[in-house]
ZAVODO-861783 format. One line per 8 residues: their letters; for each residue x, y, z of C-alpha. Coordinates in Angstrom, 2 decimals. Layout:
a = X,Y,Z; ...
This chain:
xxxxxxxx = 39.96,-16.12,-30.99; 39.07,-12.33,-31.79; 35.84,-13.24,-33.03; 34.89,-15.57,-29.28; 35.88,-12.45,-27.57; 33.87,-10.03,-29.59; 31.17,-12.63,-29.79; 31.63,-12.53,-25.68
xxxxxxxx = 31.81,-8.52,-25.47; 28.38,-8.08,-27.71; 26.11,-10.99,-25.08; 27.24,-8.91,-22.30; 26.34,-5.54,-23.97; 22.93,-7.18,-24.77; 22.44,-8.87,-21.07; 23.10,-5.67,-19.35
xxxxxxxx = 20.64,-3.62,-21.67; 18.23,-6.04,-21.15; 18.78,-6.00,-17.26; 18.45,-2.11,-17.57; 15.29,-2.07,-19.41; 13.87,-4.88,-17.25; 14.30,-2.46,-14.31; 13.30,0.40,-15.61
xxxxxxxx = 10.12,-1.53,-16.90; 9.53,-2.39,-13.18; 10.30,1.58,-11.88; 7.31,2.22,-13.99; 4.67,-0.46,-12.96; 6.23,0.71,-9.12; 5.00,4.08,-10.06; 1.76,3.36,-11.13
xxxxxxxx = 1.14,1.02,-8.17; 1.45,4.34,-6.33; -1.52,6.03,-8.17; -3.64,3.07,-8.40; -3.22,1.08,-5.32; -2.67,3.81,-2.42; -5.90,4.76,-2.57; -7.42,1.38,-2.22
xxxxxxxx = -5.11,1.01,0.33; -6.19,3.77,2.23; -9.48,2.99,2.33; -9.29,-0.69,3.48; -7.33,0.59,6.16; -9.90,2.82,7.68; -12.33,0.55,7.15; -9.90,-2.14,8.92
xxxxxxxx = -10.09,1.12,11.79; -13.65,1.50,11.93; -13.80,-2.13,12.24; -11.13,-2.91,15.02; -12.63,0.68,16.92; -16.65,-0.96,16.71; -15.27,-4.44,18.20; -13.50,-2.32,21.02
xxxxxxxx = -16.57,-0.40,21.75; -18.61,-3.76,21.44; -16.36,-5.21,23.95; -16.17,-3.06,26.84; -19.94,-2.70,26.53; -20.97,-5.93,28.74; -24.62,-6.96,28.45; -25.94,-3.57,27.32
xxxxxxxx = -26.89,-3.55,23.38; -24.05,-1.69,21.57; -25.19,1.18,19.59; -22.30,1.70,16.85; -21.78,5.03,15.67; -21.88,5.94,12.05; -18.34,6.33,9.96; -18.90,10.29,10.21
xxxxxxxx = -19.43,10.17,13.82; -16.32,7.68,14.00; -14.39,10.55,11.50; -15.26,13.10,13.81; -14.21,10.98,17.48; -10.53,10.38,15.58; -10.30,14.45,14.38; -10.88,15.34,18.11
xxxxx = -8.36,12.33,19.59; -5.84,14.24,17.32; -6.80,17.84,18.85; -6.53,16.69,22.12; -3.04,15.54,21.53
């Protein structure tokens, strides 16, 4: 009976260090993810910008042929929306 509960005290020792060193195996890959995927992250999303601001312009243009402005020229339109504000 001493040796079932022993037996029962060392699985649970080993189940909750495994558990541990499962999470902190996924606190790591979370960190990385930080380094490695913000970035792409933040450049899809201003490209998803450029791309939602050129089909707004395109839109409220009519018949005339759009002319869309360049990314720098698209930079410099948001840096002066933020001044104004």
């Amino acid at each position: 009976m001493h040796l079932t509960r022993l037996k029962h005290r060392f699985f649970t020792l080993l189940s909750t260090l495994l558990f541990i060193g499962c999470l902190h195996s996924a606190a790591r890959v979370e960190g990385n993810l930080k380094v490695t995927l913000q970035p792409a992250l933040s450049a899809l999303s201003r490209d998803m910008r450029d791309i939602r601001d050129a089909l707004t312009r395109y839109a409220g243009e009519g018949e005339e042929s759009p002319t869309p402005l360049t990314r720098g020229e698209t930079h410099a339109a948001e840096r002066g929306d933020t001044e104004d504000k």
